[in-house]
N, C-alpha and C positions, 0 to 999 in steps of 0.2 A: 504494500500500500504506500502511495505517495499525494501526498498533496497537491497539487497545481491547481491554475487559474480556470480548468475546465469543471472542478468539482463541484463550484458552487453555481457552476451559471444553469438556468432553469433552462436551457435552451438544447440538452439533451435530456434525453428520455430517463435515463439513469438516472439522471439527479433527481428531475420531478418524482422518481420512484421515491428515490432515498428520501426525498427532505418534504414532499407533500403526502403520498399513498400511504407507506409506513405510517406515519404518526397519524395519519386520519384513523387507518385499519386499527391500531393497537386506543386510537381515544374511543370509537366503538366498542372495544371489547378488548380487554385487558388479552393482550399475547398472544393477539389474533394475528400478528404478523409473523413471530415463531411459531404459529401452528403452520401458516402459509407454506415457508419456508420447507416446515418437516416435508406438508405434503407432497413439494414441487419436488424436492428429495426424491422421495420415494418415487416420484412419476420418473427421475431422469434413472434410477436403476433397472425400470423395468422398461423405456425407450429403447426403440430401435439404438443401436450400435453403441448397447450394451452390451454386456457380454452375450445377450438372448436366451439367456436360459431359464431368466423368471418368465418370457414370453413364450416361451416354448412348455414351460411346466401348465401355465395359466391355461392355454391354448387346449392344453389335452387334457386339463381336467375339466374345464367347459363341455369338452369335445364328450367327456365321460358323463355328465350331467347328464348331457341331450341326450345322449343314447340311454341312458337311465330312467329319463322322463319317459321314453317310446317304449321302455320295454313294458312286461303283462308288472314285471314287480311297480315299477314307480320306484318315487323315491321316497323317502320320510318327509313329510311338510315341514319341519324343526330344521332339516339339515344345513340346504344351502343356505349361501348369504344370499340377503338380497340380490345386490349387483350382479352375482352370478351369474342366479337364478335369471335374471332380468338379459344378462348376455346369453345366456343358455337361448332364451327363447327368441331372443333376435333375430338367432343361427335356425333357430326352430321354423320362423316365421316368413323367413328369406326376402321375396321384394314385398311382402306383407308388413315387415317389418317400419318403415315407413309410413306406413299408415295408424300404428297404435297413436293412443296420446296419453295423457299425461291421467284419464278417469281409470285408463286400463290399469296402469301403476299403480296407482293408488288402490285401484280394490284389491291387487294381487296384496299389496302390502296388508292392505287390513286385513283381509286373510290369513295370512301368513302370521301376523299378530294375534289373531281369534286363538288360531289352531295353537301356535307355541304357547296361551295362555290356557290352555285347558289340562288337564292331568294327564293323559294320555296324548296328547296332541290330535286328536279327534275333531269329530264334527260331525255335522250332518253332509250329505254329499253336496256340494257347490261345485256349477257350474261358472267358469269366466270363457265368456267370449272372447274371440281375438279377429281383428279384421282377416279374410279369406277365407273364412266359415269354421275357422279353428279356436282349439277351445284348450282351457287346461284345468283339469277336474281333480276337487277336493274329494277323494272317497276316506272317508275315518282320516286315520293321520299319512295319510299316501298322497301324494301328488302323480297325475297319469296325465300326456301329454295324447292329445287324440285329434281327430273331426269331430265337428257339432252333429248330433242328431237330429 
């Protein structure tokens, strides 16, 4: 690190970072700009030209999700995370995928919240629709990826 005449002037990006963004972020919310930080972290390890091998591990267990949601087992409703889950069916939903919005999320979440707060992770069977006539269905505590009937 060095000092110079270019660090204080607002006229590069960097600075307005450092000397406006930063302090706005952390007067909102105390270390919201060390949280930032962790996270941009964590994205530049699993970026392209990384070593690739956290994108390659992500990649096939996704890969294993979706195949897990198609098979007769399903999978446990508790199991995956969210985001996964939510990449799992992306892959699931192919140029369908483009089409969800933002109600479909949201009920998978509630869902997904219902069932992880019940003793068993159960339910009654719930249907969610998915634009292209597909569907991803609550039976007990199982998630089945299918067609709408």
């Amino acid at each position: 690190w060095r000092e110079d005449a270019t660090n204080r002037s607002p006229k590069f990006a960097r600075n307005r970072v450092r000397h406006e963004l930063v302090p706005l972020l952390d007067s909102i919310r105390a270390g919201a700009s060390r949280n930032a930080l962790a996270f941009f972290e964590e994205l530049l390890k699993k970026s392209p030209g990384s070593d690739g091998r956290a994108d390659e591990k992500e990649a096939a267990r996704i890969d294993e999700l979706a195949s897990r949601l198609r098979s007769s087992e399903g999978i446990a409703a508790s199991a995956p995370a969210f985001l996964s889950l939510k990449t799992a069916l992306d892959g699931l939903l192919g140029e369908d995928a483009s089409r969800t919005t933002k109600a479909h999320w949201e009920s998978l979440k509630r869902q997904l919240a219902l069932r992880r707060s019940t003793r068993n992770g159960g339910g009654p069977k719930k249907v969610l629709q998915f634009p292209g006539g597909k569907a991803l269905t609550f039976e007990g505590n199982r998630l089945f990826w299918d067609r709408a009937r």
